[in-house]
N, CA and C atoms of all chains as a GROMACS GRO file, in nm:
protein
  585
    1UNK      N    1   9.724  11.091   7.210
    1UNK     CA    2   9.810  11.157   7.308
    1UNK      C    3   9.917  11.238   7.236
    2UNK      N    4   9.951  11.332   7.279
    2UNK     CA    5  10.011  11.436   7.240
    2UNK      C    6  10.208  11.395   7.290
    3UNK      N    7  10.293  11.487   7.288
    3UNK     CA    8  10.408  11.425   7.328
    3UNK      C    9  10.416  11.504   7.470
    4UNK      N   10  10.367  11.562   7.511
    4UNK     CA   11  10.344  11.590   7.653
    4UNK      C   12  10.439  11.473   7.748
    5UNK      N   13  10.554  11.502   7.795
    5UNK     CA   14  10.577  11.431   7.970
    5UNK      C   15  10.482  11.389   7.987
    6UNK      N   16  10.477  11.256   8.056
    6UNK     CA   17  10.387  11.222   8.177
    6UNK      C   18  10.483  11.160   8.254
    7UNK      N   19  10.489  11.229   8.410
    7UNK     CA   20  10.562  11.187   8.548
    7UNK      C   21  10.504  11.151   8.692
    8UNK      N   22  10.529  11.019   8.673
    8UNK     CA   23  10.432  10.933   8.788
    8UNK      C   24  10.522  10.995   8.926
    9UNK      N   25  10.501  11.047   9.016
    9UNK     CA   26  10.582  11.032   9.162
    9UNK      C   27  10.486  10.978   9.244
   10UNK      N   28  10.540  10.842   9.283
   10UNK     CA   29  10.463  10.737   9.368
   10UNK      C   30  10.576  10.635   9.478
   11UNK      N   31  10.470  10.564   9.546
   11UNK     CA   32  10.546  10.475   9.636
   11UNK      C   33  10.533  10.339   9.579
   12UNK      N   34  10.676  10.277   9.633
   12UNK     CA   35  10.648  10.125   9.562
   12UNK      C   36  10.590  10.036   9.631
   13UNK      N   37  10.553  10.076   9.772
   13UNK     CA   38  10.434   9.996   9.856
   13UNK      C   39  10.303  10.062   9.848
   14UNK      N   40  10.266  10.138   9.753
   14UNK     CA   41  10.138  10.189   9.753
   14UNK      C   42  10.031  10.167   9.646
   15UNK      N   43   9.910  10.088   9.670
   15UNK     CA   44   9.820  10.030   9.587
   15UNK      C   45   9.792  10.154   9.501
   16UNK      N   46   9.756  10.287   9.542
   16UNK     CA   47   9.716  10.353   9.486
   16UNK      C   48   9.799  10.370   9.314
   17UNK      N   49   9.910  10.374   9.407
   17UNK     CA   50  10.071  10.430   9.299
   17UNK      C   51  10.030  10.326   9.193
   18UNK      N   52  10.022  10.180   9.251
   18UNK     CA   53  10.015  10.091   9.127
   18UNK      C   54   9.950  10.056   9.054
   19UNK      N   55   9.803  10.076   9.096
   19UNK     CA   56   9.656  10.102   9.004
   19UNK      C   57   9.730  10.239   8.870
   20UNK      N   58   9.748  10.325   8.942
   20UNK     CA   59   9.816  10.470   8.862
   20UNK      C   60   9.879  10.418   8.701
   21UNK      N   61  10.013  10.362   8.762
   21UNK     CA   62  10.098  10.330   8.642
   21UNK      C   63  10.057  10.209   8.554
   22UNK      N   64   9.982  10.119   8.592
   22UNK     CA   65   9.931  10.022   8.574
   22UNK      C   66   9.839  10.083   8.442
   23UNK      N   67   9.754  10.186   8.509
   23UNK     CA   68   9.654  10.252   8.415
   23UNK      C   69   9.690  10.336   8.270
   24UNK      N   70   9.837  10.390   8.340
   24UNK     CA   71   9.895  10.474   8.190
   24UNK      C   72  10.026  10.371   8.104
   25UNK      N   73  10.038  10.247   8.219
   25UNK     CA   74  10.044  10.161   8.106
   25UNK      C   75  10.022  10.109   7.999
   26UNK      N   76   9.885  10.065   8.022
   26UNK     CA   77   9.809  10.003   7.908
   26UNK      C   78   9.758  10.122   7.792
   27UNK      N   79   9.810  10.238   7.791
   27UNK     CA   80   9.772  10.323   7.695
   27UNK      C   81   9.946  10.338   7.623
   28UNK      N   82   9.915  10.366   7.493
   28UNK     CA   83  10.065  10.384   7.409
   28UNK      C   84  10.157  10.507   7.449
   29UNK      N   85  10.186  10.536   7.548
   29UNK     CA   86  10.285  10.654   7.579
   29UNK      C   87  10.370  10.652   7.653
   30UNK      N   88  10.474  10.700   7.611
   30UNK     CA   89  10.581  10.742   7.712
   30UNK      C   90  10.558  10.756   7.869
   31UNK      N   91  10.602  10.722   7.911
   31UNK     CA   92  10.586  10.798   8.068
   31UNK      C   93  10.739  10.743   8.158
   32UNK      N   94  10.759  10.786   8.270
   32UNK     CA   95  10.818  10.725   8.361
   32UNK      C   96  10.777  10.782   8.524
   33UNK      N   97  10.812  10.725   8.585
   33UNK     CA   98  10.761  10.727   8.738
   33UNK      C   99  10.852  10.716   8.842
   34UNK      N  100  10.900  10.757   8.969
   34UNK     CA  101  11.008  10.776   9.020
   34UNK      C  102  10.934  10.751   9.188
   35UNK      N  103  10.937  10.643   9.203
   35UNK     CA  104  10.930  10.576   9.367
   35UNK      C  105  11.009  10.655   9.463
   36UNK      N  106  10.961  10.776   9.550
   36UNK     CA  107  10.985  10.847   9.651
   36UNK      C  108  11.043  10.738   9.774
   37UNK      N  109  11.051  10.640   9.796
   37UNK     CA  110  11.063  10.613   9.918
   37UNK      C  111  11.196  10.527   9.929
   38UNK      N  112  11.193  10.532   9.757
   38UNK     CA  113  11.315  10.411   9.737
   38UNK      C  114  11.440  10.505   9.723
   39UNK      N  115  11.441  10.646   9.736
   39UNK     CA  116  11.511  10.726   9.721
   39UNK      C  117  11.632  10.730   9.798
   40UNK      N  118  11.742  10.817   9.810
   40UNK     CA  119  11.876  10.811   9.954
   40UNK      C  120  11.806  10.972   9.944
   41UNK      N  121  11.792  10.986  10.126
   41UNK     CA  122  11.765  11.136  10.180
   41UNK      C  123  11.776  11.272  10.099
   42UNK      N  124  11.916  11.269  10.033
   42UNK     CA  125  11.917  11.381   9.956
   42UNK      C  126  11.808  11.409   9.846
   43UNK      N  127  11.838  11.309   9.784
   43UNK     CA  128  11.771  11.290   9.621
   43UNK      C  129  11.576  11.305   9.692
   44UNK      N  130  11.574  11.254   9.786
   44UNK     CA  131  11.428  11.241   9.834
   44UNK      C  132  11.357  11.389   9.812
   45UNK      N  133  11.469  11.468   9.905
   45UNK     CA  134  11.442  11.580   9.974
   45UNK      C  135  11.446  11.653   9.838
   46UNK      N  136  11.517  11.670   9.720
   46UNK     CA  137  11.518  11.721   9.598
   46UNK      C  138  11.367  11.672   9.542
   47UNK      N  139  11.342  11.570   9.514
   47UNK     CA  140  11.270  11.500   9.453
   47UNK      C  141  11.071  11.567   9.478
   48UNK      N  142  11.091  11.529   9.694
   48UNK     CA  143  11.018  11.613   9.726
   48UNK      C  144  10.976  11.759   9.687
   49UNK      N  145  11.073  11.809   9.682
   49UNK     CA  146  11.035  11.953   9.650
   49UNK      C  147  10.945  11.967   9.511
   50UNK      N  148  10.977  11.944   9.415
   50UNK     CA  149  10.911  11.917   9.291
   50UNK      C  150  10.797  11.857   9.291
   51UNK      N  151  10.755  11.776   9.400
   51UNK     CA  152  10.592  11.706   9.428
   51UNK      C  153  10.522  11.823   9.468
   52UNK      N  154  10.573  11.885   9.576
   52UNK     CA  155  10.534  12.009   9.665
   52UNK      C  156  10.458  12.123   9.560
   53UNK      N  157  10.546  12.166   9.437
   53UNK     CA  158  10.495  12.265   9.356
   53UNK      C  159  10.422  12.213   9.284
   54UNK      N  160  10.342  12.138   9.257
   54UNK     CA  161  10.256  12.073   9.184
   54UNK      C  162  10.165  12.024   9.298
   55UNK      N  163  10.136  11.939   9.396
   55UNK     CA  164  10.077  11.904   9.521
   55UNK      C  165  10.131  11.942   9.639
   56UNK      N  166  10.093  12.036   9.686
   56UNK     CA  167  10.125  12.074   9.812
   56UNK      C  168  10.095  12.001   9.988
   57UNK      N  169   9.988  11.891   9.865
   57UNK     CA  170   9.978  11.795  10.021
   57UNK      C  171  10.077  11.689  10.032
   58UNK      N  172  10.132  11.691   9.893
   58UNK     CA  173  10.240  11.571   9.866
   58UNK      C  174  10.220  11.421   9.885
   59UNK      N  175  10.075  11.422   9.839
   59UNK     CA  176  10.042  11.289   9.864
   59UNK      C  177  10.076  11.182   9.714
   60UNK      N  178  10.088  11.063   9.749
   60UNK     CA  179  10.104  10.989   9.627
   60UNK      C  180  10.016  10.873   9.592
   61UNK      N  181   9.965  10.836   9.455
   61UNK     CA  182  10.030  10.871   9.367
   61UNK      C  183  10.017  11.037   9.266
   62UNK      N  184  10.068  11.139   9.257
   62UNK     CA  185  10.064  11.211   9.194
   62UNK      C  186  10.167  11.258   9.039
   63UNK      N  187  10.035  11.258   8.944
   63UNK     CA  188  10.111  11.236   8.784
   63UNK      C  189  10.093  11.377   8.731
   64UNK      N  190  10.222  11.379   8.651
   64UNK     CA  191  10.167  11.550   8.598
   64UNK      C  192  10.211  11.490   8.486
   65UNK      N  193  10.099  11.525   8.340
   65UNK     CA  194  10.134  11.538   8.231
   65UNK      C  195  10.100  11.666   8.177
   66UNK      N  196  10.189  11.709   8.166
   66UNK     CA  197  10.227  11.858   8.083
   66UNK      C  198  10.180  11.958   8.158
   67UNK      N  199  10.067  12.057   8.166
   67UNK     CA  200  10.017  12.131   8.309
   67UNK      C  201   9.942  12.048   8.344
   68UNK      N  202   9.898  11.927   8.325
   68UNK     CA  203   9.726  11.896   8.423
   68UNK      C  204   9.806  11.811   8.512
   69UNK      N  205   9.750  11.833   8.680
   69UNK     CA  206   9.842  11.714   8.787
   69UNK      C  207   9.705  11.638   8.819
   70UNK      N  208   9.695  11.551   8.792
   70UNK     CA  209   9.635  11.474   8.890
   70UNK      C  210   9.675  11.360   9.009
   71UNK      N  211   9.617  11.358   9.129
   71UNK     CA  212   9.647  11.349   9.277
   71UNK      C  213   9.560  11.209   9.300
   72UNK      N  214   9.612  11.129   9.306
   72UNK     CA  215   9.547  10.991   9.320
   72UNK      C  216   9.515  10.977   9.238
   73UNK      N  217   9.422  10.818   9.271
   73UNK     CA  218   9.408  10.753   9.161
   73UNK      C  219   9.266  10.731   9.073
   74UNK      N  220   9.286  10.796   8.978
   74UNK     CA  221   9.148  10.868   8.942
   74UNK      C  222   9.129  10.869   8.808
   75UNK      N  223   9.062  10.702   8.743
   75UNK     CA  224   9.074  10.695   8.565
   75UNK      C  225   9.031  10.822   8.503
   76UNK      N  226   8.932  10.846   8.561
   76UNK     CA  227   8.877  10.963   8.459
   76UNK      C  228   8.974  11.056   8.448
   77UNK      N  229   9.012  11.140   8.558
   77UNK     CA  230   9.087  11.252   8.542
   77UNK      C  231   9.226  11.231   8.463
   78UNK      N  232   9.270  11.108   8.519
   78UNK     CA  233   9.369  11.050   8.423
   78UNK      C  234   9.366  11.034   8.272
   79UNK      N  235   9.286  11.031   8.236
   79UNK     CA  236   9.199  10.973   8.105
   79UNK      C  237   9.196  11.131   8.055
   80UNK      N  238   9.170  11.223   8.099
   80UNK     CA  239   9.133  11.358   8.072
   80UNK      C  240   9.335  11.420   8.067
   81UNK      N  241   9.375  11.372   8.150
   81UNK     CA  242   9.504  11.464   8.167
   81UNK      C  243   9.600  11.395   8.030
   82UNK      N  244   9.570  11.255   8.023
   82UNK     CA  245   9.670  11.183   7.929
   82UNK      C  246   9.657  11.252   7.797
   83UNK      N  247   9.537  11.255   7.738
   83UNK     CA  248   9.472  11.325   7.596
   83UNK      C  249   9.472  11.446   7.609
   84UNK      N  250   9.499  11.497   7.708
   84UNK     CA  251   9.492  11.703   7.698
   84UNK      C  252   9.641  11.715   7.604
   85UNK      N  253  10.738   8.719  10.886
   85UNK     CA  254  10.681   8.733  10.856
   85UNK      C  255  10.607   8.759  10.711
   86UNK      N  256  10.535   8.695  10.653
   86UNK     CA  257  10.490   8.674  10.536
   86UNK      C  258  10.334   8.735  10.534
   87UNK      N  259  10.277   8.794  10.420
   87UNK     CA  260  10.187   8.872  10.366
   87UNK      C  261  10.030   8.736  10.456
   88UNK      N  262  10.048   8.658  10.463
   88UNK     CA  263   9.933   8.488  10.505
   88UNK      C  264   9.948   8.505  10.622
   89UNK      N  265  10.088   8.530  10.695
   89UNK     CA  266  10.129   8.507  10.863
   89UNK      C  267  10.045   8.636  10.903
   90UNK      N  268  10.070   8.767  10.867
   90UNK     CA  269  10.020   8.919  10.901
   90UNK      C  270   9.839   8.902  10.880
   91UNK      N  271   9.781   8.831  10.789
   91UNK     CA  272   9.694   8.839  10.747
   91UNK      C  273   9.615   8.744  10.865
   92UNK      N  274   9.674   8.643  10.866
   92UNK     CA  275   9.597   8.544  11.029
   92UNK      C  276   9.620   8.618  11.107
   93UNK      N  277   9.733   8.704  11.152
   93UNK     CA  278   9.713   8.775  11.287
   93UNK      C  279   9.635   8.859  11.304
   94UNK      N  280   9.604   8.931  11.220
   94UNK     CA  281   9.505   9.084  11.236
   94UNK      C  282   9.358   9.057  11.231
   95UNK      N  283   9.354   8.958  11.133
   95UNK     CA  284   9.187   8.950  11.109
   95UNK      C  285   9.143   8.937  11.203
   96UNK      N  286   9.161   8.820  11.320
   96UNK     CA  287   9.047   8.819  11.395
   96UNK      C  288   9.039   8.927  11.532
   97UNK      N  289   9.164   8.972  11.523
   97UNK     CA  290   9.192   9.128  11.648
   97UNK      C  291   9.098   9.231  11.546
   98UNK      N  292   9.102   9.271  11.383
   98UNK     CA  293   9.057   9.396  11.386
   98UNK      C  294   8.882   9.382  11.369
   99UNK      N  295   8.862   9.231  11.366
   99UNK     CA  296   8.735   9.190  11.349
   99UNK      C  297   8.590   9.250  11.417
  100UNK      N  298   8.736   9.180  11.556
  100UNK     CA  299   8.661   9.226  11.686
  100UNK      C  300   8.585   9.353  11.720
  101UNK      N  301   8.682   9.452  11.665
  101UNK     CA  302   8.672   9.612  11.678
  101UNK      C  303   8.607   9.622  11.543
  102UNK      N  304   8.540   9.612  11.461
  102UNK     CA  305   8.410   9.651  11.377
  102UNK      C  306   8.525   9.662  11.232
  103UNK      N  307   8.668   9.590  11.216
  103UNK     CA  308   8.710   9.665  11.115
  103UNK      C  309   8.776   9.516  11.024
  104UNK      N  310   8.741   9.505  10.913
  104UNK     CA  311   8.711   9.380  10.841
  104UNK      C  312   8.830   9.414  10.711
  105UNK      N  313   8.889   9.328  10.663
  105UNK     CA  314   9.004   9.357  10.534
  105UNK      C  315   8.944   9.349  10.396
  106UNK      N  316   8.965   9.423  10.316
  106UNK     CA  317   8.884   9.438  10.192
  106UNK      C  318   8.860   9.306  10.121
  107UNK      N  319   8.742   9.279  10.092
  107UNK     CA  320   8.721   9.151  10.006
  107UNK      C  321   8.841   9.104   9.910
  108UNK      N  322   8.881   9.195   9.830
  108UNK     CA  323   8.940   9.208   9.708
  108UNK      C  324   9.124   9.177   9.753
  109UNK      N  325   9.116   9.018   9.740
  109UNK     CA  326   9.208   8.949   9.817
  109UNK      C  327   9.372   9.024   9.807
  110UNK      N  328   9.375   9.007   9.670
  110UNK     CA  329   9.502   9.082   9.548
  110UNK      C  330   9.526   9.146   9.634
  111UNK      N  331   9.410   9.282   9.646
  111UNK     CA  332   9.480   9.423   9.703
  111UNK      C  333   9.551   9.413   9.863
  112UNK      N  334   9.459   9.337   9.925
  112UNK     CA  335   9.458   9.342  10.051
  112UNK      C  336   9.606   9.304  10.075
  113UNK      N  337   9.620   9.151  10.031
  113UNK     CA  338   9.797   9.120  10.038
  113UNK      C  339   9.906   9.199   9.999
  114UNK      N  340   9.856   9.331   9.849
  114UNK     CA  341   9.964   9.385   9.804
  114UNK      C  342   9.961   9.491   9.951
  115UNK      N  343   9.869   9.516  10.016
  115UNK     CA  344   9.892   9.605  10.119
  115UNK      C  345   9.942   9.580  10.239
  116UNK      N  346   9.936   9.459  10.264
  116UNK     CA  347   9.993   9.354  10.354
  116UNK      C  348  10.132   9.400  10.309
  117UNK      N  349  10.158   9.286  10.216
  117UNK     CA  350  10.317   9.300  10.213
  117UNK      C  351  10.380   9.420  10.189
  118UNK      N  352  10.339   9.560  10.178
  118UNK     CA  353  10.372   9.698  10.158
  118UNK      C  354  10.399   9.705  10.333
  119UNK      N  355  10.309   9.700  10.433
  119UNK     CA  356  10.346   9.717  10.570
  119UNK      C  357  10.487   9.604  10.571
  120UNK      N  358  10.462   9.493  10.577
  120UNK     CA  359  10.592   9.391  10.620
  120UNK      C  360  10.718   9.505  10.556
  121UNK      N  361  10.750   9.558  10.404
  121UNK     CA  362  10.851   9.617  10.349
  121UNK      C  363  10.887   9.741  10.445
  122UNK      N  364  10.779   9.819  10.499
  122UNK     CA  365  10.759   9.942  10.617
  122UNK      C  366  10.859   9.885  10.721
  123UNK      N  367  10.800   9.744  10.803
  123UNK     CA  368  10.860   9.743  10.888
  123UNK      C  369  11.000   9.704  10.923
  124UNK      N  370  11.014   9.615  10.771
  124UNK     CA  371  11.144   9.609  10.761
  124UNK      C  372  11.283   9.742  10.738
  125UNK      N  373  11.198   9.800  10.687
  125UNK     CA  374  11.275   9.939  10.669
  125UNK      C  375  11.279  10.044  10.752
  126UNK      N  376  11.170  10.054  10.812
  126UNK     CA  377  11.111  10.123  10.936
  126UNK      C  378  11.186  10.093  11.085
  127UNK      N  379  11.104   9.956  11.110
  127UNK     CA  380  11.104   9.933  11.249
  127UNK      C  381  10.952   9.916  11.276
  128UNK      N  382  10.867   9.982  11.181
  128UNK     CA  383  10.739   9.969  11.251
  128UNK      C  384  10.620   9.964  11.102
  129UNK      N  385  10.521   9.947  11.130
  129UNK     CA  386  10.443   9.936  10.994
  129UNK      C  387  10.379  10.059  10.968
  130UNK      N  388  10.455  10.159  10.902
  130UNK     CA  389  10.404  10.280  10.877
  130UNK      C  390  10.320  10.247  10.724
  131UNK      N  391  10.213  10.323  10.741
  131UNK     CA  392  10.102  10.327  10.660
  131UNK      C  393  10.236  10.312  10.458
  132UNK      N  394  10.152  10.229  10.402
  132UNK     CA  395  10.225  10.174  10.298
  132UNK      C  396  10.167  10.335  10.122
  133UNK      N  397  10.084  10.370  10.198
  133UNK     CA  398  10.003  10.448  10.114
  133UNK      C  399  10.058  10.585  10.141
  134UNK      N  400  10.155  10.603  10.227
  134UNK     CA  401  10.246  10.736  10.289
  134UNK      C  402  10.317  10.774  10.289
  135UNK      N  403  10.415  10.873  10.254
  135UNK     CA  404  10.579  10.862  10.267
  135UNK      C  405  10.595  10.897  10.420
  136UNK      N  406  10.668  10.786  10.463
  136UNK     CA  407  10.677  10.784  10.592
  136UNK      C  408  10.833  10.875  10.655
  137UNK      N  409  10.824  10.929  10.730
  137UNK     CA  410  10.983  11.009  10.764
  137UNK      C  411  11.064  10.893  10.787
  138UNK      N  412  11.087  10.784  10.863
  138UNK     CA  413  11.140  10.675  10.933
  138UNK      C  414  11.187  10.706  11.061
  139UNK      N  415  11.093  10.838  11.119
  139UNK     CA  416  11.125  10.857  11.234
  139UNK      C  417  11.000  10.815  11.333
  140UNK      N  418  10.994  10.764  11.407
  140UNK     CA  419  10.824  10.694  11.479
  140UNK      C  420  10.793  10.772  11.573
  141UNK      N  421  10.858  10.891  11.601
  141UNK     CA  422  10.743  10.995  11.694
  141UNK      C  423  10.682  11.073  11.558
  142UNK      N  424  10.751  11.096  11.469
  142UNK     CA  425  10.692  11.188  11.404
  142UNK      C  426  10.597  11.115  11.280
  143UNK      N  427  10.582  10.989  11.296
  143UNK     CA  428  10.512  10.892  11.234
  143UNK      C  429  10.402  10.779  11.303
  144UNK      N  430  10.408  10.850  11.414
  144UNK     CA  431  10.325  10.763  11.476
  144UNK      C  432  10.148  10.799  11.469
  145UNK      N  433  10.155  10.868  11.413
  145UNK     CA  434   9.988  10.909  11.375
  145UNK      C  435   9.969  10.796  11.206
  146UNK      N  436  10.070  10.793  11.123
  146UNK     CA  437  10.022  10.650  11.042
  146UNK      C  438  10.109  10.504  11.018
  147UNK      N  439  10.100  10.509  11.211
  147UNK     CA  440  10.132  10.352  11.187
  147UNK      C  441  10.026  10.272  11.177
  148UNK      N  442  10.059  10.152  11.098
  148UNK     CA  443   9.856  10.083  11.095
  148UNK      C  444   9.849  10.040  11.215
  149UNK      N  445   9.699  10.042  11.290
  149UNK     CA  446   9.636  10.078  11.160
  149UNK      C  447   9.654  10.256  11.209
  150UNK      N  448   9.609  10.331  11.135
  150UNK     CA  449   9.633  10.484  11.122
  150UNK      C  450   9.554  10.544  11.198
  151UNK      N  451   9.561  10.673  11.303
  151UNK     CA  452   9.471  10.754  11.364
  151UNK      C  453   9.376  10.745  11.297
  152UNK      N  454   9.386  10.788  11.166
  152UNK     CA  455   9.261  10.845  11.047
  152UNK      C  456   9.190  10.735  11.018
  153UNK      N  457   9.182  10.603  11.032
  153UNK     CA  458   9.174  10.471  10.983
  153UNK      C  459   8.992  10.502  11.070
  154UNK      N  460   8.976  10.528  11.165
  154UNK     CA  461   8.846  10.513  11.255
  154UNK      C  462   8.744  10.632  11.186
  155UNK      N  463   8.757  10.769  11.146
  155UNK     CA  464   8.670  10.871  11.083
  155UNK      C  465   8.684  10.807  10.907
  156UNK      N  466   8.746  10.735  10.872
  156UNK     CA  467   8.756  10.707  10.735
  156UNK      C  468   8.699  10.616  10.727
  157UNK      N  469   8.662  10.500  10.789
  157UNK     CA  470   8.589  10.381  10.780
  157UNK      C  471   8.412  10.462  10.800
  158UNK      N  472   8.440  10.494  10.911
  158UNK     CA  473   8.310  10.596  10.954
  158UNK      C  474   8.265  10.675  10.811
  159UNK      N  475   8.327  10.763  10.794
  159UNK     CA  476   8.261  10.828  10.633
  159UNK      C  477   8.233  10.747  10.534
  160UNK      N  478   8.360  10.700  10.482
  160UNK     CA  479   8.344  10.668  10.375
  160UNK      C  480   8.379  10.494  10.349
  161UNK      N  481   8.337  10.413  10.509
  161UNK     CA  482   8.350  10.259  10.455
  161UNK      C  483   8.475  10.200  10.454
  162UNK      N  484   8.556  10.244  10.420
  162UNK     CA  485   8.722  10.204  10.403
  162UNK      C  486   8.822  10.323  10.411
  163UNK      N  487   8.903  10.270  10.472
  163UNK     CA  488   9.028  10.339  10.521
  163UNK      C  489   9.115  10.396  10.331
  164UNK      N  490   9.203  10.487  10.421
  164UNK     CA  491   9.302  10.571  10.291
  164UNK      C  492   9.343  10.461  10.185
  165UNK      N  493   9.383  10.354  10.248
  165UNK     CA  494   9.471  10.256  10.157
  165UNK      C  495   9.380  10.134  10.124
  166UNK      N  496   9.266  10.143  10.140
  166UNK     CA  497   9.157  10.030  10.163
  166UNK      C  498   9.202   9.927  10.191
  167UNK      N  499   9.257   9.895  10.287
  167UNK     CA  500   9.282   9.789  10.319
  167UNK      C  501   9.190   9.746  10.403
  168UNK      N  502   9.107   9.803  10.544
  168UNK     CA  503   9.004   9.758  10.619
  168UNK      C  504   8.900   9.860  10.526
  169UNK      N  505   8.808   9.754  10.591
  169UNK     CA  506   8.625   9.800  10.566
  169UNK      C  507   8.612   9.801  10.659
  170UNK      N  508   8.435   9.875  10.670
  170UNK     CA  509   8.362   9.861  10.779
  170UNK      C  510   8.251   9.713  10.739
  171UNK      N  511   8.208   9.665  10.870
  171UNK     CA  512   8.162   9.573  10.856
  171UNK      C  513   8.033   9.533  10.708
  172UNK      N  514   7.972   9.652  10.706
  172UNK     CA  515   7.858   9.662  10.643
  172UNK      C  516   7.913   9.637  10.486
  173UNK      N  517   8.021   9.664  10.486
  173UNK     CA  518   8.107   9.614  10.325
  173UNK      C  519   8.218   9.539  10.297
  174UNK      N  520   8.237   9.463  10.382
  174UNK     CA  521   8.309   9.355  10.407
  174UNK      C  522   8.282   9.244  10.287
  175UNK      N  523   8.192   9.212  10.220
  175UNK     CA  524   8.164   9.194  10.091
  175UNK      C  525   8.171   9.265   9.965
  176UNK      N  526   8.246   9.350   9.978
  176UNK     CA  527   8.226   9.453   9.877
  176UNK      C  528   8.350   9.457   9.817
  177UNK      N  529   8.338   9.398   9.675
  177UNK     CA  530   8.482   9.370   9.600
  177UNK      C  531   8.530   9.516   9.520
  178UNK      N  532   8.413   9.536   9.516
  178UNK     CA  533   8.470   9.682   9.435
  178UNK      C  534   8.478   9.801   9.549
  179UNK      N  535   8.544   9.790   9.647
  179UNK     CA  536   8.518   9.942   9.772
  179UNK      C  537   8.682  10.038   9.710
  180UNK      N  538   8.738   9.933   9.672
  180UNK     CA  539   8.837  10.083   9.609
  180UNK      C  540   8.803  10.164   9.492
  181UNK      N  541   8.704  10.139   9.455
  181UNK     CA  542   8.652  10.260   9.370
  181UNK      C  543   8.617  10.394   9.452
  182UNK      N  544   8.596  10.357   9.591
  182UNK     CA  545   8.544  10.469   9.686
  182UNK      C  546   8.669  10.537   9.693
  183UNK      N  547   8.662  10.686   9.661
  183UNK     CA  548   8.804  10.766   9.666
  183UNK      C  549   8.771  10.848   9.843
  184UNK      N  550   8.942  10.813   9.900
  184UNK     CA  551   8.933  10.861  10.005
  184UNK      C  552   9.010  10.961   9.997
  185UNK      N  553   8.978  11.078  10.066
  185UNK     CA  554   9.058  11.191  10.036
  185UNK      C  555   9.177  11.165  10.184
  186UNK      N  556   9.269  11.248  10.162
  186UNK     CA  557   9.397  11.283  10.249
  186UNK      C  558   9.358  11.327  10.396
  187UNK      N  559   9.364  11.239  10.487
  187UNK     CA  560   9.299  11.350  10.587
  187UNK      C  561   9.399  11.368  10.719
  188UNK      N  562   9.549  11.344  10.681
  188UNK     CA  563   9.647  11.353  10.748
  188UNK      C  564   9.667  11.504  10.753
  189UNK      N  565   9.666  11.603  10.860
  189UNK     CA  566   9.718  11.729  10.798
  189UNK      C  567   9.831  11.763  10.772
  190UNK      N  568   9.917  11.869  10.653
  190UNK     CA  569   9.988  11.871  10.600
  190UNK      C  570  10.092  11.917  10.659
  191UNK      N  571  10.072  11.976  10.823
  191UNK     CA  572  10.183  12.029  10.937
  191UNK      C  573  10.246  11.874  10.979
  192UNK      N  574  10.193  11.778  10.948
  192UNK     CA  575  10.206  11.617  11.020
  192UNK      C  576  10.318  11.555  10.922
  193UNK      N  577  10.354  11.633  10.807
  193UNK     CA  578  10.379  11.532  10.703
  193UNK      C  579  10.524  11.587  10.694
  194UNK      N  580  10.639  11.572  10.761
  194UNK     CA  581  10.774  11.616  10.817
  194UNK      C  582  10.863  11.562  10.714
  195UNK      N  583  10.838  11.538  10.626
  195UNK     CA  584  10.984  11.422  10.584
  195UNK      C  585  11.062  11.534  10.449
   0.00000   0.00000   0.00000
């Protein structure tokens, strides 16, 4: 893995979200992840916006490392985006 | 209400109606107790797999179970958050490998 960001935006009641981080856990890298729901309105609505330009359906869990986003929860593509 | 209390109540109501909780016990409870956190925060059990507005007219298409919950079992076996199956995989420990796509439309998603 390269030093590429990787940025989880997920929910903290969502299986998907936690399979996600769970997955770029167990690999040696940096990352951090920022729970949308646990947010106060403002920060949400900021927060949101930045999901939006990268996923426009704004669904979660969605990870962007460096340009590649991937949108759920999806080893392979994950696996592909972590090592790009 | 506790993740065991939610779990006796639904089973045998969504049973009835052809819609069965994923084998794969773990998940099912982490999705359980994701609704109980909804409703505590909510008022109502908005879908745990969603960012919900916390407003319930404009959330009432994914309260569980979800509008989408009936064409998603239908396609593809299990709902967005797999939490129900359809009967025919009600044994089926591995059904979250089945990727469900988004099928909320994106005019619905207000928050």
């Amino acid at each position: 893995m390269s030093d590429t960001k990787v940025l989880v935006y997920s929910l903290s009641t969502c299986g998907h979200c936690k399979d996600t981080i769970a997955f770029i856990r167990k690999k040696d890298i940096d990352f951090s992840f920022i729970d949308i729901d646990r947010l106060e309105k403002t920060e949400r609505k900021r927060v949101l916006e930045e999901v939006r330009k990268v996923n426009p359906e704004c669904s979660f869990p969605t990870t962007v490392a460096g340009d590649r986003i991937v949108v759920g929860y999806n080893e392979k593509e994950l696996e592909e985006a972590l090592n790009s | 209400m506790d993740e065991q209390a939610l779990f006796d109540m639904l089973k045998p109501v969504q049973e009835k109606k052809g819609y069965y909780f994923n084998k794969n016990r773990e998940r099912t409870f982490d999705i359980l107790k994701g609704l109980i956190t909804n409703k505590n925060r909510y008022g109502y059990m908005a879908c745990p797999c969603r960012l919900a507005s916390g407003e319930r007219d404009e959330d009432k298409d994914i309260i569980c179970p979800c509008v989408y919950r009936e064409p998603d079992v239908k396609e593809f076996a299990t709902c967005y958050c797999h939490l129900y199956v359809s009967e025919a995989r009600k044994d089926d420990e591995d059904i979250t490998k089945i990727k469900v796509p988004e099928r909320r439309p994106r005019e619905l998603m207000v928050f």
